[in-house]
Structure formats: C-alpha cells, structure tokens
LUMVEXLO-315720 format. One line per field, with one value per residue (C-alpha): residue in one letter; x, z, y. Coordinates in Angstrom, 3 decimals, padded with zeros to 6 digits. Layout:
// residues N
sekol <- a  ... .
c1 <- X  ... .
c3 <- Z  ... .
c2 <- Y  ... .
END
This chain:
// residues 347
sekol <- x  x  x  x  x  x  x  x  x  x  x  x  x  x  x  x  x  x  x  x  x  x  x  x  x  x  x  x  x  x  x  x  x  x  x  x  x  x  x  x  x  x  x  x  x  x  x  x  x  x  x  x  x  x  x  x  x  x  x  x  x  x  x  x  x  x  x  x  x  x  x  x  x  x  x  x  x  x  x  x  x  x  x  x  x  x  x  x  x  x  x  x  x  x  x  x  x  x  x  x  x  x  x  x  x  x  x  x  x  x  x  x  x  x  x  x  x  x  x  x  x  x  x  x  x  x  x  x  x  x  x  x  x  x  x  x  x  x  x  x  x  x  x  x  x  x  x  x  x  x  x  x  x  x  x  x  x  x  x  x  x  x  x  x  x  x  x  x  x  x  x  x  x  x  x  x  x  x  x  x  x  x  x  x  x  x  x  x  x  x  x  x  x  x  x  x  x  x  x  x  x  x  x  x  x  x  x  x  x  x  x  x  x  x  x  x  x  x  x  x  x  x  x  x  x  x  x  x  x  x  x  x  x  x  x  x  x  x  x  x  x  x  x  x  x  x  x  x  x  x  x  x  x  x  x  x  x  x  x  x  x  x  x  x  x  x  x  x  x  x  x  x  x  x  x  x  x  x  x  x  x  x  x  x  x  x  x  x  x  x  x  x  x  x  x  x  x  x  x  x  x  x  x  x  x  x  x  x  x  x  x  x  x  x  x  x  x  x  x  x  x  x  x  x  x  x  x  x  x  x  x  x  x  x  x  x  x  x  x  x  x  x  x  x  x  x  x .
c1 <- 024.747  025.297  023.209  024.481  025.912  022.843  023.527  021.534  022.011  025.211  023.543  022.711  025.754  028.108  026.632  027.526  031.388  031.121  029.990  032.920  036.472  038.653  042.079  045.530  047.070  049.579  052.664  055.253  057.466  059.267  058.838  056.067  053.967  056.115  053.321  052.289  050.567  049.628  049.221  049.823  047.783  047.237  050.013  048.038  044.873  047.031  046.176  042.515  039.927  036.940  034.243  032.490  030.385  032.849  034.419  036.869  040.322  043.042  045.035  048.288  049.905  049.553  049.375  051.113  050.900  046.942  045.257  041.657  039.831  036.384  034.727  034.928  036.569  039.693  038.158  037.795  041.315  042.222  040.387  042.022  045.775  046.313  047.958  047.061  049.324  046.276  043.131  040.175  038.412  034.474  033.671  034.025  037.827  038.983  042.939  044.286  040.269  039.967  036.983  038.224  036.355  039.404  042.344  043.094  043.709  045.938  048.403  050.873  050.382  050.090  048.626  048.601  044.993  042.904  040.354  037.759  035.966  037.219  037.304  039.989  043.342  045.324  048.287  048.012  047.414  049.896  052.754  051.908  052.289  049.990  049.576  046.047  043.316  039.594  036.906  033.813  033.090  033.586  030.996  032.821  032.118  033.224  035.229  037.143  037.042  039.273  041.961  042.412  042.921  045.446  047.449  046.669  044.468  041.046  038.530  034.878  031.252  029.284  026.885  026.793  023.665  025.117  027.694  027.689  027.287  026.164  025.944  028.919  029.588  029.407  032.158  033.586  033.727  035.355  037.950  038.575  039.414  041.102  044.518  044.087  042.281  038.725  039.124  039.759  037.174  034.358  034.980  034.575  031.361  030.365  031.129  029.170  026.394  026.410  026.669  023.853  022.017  023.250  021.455  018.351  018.079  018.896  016.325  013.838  011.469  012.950  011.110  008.824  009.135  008.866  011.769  012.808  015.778  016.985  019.030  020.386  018.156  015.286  016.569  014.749  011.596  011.752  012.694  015.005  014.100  015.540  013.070  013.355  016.448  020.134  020.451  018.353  019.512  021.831  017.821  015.914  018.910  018.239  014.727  013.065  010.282  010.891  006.990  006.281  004.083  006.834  007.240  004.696  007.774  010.248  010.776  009.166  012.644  013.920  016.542  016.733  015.216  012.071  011.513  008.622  007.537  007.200  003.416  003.394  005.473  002.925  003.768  006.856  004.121  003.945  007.226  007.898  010.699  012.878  016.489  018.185  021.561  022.477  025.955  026.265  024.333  023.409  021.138  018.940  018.344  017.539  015.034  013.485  012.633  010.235  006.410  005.675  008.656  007.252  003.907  005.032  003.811  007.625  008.530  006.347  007.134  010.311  011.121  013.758  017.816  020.201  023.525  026.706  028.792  031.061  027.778  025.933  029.367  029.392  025.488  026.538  030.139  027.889  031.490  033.206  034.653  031.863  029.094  030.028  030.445  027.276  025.837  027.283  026.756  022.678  021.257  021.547  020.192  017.309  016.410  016.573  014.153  012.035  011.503  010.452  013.813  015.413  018.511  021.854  024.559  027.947  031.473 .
c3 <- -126.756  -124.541  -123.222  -124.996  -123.172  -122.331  -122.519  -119.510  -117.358  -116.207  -113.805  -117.120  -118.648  -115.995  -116.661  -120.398  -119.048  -116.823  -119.789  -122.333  -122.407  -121.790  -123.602  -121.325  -120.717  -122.890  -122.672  -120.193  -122.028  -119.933  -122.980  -122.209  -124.486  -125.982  -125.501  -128.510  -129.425  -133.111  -134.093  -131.090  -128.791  -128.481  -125.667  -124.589  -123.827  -120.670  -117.772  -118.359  -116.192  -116.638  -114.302  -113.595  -111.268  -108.441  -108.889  -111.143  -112.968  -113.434  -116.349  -116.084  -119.274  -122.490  -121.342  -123.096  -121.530  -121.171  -119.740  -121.175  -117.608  -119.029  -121.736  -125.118  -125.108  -126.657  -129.698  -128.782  -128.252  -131.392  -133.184  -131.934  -133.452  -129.604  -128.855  -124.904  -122.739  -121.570  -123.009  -121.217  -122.866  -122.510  -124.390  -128.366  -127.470  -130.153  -130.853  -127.899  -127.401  -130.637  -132.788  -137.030  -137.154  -135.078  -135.859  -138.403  -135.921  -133.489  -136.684  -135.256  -131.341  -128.511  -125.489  -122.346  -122.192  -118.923  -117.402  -114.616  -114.097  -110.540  -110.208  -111.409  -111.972  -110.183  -109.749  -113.543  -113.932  -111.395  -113.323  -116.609  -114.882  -116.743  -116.651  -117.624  -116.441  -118.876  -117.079  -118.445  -118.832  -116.225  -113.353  -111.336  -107.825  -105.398  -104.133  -107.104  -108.716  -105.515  -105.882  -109.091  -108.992  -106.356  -109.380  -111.906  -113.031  -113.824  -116.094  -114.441  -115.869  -115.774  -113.444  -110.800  -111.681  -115.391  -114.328  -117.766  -121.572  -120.888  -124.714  -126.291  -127.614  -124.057  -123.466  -126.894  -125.708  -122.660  -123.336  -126.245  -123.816  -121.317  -124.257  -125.596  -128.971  -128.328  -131.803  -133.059  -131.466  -132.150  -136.107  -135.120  -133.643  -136.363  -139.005  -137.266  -136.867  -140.714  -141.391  -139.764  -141.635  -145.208  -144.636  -143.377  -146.305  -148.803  -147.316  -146.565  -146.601  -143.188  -141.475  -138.911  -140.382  -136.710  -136.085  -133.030  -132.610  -130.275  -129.167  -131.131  -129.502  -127.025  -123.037  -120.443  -122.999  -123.647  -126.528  -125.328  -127.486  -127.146  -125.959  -126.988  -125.954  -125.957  -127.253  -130.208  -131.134  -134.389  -135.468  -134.486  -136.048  -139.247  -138.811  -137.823  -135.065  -131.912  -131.155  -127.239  -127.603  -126.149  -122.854  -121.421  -120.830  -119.462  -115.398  -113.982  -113.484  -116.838  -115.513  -118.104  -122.000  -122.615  -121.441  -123.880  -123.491  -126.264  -125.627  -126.284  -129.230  -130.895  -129.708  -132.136  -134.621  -134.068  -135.737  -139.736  -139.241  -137.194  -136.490  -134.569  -133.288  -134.339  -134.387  -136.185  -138.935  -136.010  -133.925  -137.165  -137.311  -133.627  -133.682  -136.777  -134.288  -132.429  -134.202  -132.433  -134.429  -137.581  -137.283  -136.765  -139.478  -140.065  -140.732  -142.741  -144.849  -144.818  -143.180  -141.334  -140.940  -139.153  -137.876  -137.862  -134.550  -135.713  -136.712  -133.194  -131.850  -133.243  -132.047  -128.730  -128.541  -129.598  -130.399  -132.849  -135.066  -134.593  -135.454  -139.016  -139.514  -138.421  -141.013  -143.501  -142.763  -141.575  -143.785  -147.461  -145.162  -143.744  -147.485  -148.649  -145.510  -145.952  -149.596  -148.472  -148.723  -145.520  -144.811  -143.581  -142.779  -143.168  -143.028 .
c2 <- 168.713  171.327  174.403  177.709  180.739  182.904  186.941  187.742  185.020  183.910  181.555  179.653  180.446  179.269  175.542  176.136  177.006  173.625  171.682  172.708  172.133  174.966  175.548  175.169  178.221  178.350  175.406  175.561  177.585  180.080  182.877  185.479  186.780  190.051  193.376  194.597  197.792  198.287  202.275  204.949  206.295  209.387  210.213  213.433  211.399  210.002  209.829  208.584  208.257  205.928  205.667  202.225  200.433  200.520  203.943  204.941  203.726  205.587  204.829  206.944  205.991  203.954  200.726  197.726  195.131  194.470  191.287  190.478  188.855  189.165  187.357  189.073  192.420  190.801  191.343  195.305  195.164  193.767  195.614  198.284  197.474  195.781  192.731  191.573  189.503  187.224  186.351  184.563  181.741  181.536  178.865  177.175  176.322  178.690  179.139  181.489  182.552  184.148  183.244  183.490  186.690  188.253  185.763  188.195  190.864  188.314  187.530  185.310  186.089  183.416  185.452  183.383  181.706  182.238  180.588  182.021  178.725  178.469  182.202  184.343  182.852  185.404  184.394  183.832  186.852  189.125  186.750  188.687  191.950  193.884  197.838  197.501  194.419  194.828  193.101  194.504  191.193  189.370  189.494  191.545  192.170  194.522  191.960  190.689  194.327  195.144  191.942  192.342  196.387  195.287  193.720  196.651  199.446  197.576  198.293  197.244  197.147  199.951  198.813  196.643  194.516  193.941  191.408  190.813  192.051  195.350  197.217  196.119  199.956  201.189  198.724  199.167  202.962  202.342  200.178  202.812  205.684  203.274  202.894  206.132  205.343  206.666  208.324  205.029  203.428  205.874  205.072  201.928  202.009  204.050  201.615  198.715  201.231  202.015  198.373  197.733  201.098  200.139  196.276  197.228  199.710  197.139  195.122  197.208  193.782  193.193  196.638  195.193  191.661  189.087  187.253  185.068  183.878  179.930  178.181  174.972  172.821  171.647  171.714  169.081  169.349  173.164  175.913  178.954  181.610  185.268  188.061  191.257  193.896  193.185  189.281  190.318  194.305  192.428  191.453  194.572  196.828  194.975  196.550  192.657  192.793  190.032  189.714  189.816  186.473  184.788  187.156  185.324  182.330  185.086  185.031  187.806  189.695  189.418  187.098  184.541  183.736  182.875  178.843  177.476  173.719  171.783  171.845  175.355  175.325  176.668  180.280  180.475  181.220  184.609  184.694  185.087  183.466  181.350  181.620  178.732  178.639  175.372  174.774  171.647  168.997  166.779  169.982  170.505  166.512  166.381  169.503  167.761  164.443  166.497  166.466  169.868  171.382  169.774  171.244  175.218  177.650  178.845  175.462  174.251  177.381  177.353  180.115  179.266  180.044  177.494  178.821  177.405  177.508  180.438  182.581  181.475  182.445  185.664  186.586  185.649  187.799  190.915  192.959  195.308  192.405  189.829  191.892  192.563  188.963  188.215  190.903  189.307  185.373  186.092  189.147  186.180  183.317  185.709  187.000  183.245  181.905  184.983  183.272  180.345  177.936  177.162  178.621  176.944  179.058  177.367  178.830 .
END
C-alpha cells in the first residue's frame, strides 16, 4: 500500500507521486494530438485577463491548443466542451489521466500524457505548442511560472502559498474566463452547488451529524484523518460536522492532516461516522487486523463507509465532474452507515 495524495501537503503528496507508476507519454507516433474545442467561446470575451499569484495572463484569443501542467483542471476543461493537447498524470494511472467520471467528456481523444515528477517536462511541453498552459495546479513558483510563460500564456494559482488545490471553483472560475466560457462555467458551478443543496435537503439527518473522513489505511503506526476546511467541504456541504477533537494531531501550521497513533485511536470517537478511503478489499481487511480499530464506537456500530479507488479518487480531485460523482456514490453509503450497516462503495 501506498500513502494517498494529501490536499494540503504536497510534501506528503510528492512521496505518493514517487510511489506510483506513471503512464508513458503517449507512443512514438509522430501524429499530434488534433486541438479540439467543443461549443464556441464567446469571441468578444478575447483578450482576457486573469490575475494570479505572479501577475497577470493575457489571453489574446480563443485558445485551442491548451496543455493541462497541473494536476486536475483537465477535468475543468472537459467539462467545458475542451479537448487539451497534454494532460498531466497525478496519480491512479488512469487512461490519458482521465478518471471514468470525465472519460465521457475525452470521447475518443489521446492527449499527450505528462509527467512533473522530475519537474516540468518542458521540452514536452514547448513540442505541443500550446496557446494556452493551466497550472493552477501545479506548485508553481516564480521560477517555473516564468519558463513556462516563456512557452505560452500561463494560467497560475491564486496565491503563492497555495501551491496547490486552492477552491476548486476559484480555479473552476478561472480557467472559465481564461477560453472564453465563464458563462459556461458559472452554470457549472452552480449545478455542483445545487447538487450539493438538493442532498443535504433530502437528508436533512445529515445537519450537524460528525463525520471524519481517512485515508485507506494506518501509516508507520498512525491514522490520517482529514481536519476540517478544504479536504472535507464535499462532507460539510452535505451539512455533516468534522469535530475539532482531532486538531489536537494537526502541525501547528496547518501543514499536513491530522497524524493520530494507534494509541489514541480512541479520538475517532467523536465521530458518528467514519469514512475511509480504502481503495481496495485488501485496505478494509488490513484496518480490521488492528484491535484499536475493532474497539471504536463507529465500528462497533456500524457506522462506517469504505470507498472504492474511483470514489477516494474523486474526493481527492475536488472538480466540476468529480464532485457530482462523489454525491452520488457517498450520500446512499452515508444514509446506509448512519443506519447502522457498514457501507462499501463499489463501482
């Protein structure tokens, strides 16, 4: 097993990268990937210009040929009716880094798969000539902001000191604007927003209910559980309740999840229920081994809800297309572990 990607700490999350495979970039077929844009832009909206972390981007025209350097945003992209050039892969070694909740959206398409786990691949990426680069995603520095705005207009993070995953509609927004389609993108947002709205009213057992949410399994002796804020908005938006016992394991700057030992396991009682990110059979079997695990109040209830990998890969993209699948894979498991039988998500 493997350490999962952590939202807030890419120190964490860069073992996870070392620790997976990564798919080849593409085969050595001399064909590029043919730009595609899916319905117009609004011509008029050109040139944009988006303000970030390290100034501003100037996009003079509809792009169409757009490489994805960060993360996740390909699935903004899609969403949007937009086929990139290049896609990065993070991790899960997905077909052309596109998790089934987007595949849809990619159809047919091969984009030319990227890697940034020796930095970014830019020679890669200057052979794709792109009119538009999205890194909002991608732990950009001043430095690499600057090499790869040499190559083409690029899209940054907000802020400097979120490298990574700031909101995903501030970065749904952006990348919006950046191709012309913030009409498009705005309904989008709205309809994950409403999502959210129409399950929490359905369930209106879920206001204030405690929830915490893990990862698949116990690291060097300890649980990672998700504090409060942006790794756990798809629980709080359902109207759950993280409960702050478990701050007291959080580094003092909010760097990294909470770190509980096994001898203070105990602490996940403050939840109603437990969500882990298992990803396969084999994590819930291994969790099950430990006699600290057996002896929690949520377990013993049954109030519990174990992921598949798809589901704990759609909590940790946080995006326009993988939010509404988590919605609908999590809201029946939480209702059936909220009753008392354990919940196991599968595709």
């Amino acid at each position: 097993m493997h350490i999962r990607p952590l939202h807030r700490t890419w120190a964490v999350c860069a073992i996870a990268l070392t620790t997976v495979g990564l798919l080849t970039a593409c085969s050595n077929s001399t064909d590029e990937p043919a730009p595609t844009v899916g319905a117009s832009s609004d011509s008029a909206a050109f040139p944009v210009t988006i303000e970030h972390a390290f100034g501003e981007t100037v996009v003079p025209e509809e792009p169409t040929r757009i490489v994805v350097a960060g993360y996740t945003e390909q699935d903004t992209v899609l969403a949007l009716g937009v086929i990139p050039v290049g896609v990065t892969e993070w991790y899960g070694e997905q077909p052309y880094a596109t998790w089934p909740w987007a595949q849809a959206a990619l159809g047919d398409a091969q984009p030319e798969v990227l890697s940034n786990d020796d930095g970014f691949e830019t020679e890669k990426i200057a052979a794709l000539e792109p009119d538009l680069i999205i890194a909002t995603n991608a732990g950009l520095t001043a430095d690499t902001y600057d090499t790869l705005s040499d190559i083409a207009p690029t899209l940054a993070q907000s802020d400097a000191s979120t490298a990574y995953f700031e909101p995903w509609d501030v970065q749904a927004e952006k990348i919006g604007r950046a191709l012309g389609k913030k009409t498009e993108v705005d309904a989008l947002i709205d309809g994950v927003d409403q999502k959210f709205a129409d399950a929490a009213a359905a369930h209106p057992e879920f206001a204030g209910t405690k929830a915490i949410f893990l990862q698949n399994a116990f690291y060097e002796g300890k649980a990672i559980a998700y504090q409060d804020g942006l790794s756990t908005d798809f629980l709080t938006e359902l109207g759950f309740v993280i409960p702050d016992d478990i701050d007291a394991y959080v580094p003092a700057d909010g760097s990294a999840q909470a770190s509980i030992p096994l001898e203070n396991l105990s602490v996940l009682n403050a939840a109603d229920v437990l969500i882990w990110g298992t990803e396969e059979p084999g994590d819930r079997t291994e969790l099950e081994k430990e006699a600290m695990y057996d002896a929690l109040e949520p377990v013993k209830d049954g109030n519990l809800v174990f992921t598949d990998g798809v589901t704990a890969g759609a909590i940790y993209f946080t995006s326009v297309l993988s939010l509404p699948y988590v919605i609908d894979k999590l809201v029946p498991a939480l209702d059936d572990a909220l009753g008392g039988s354990p919940a196991t998500i599968t595709g």
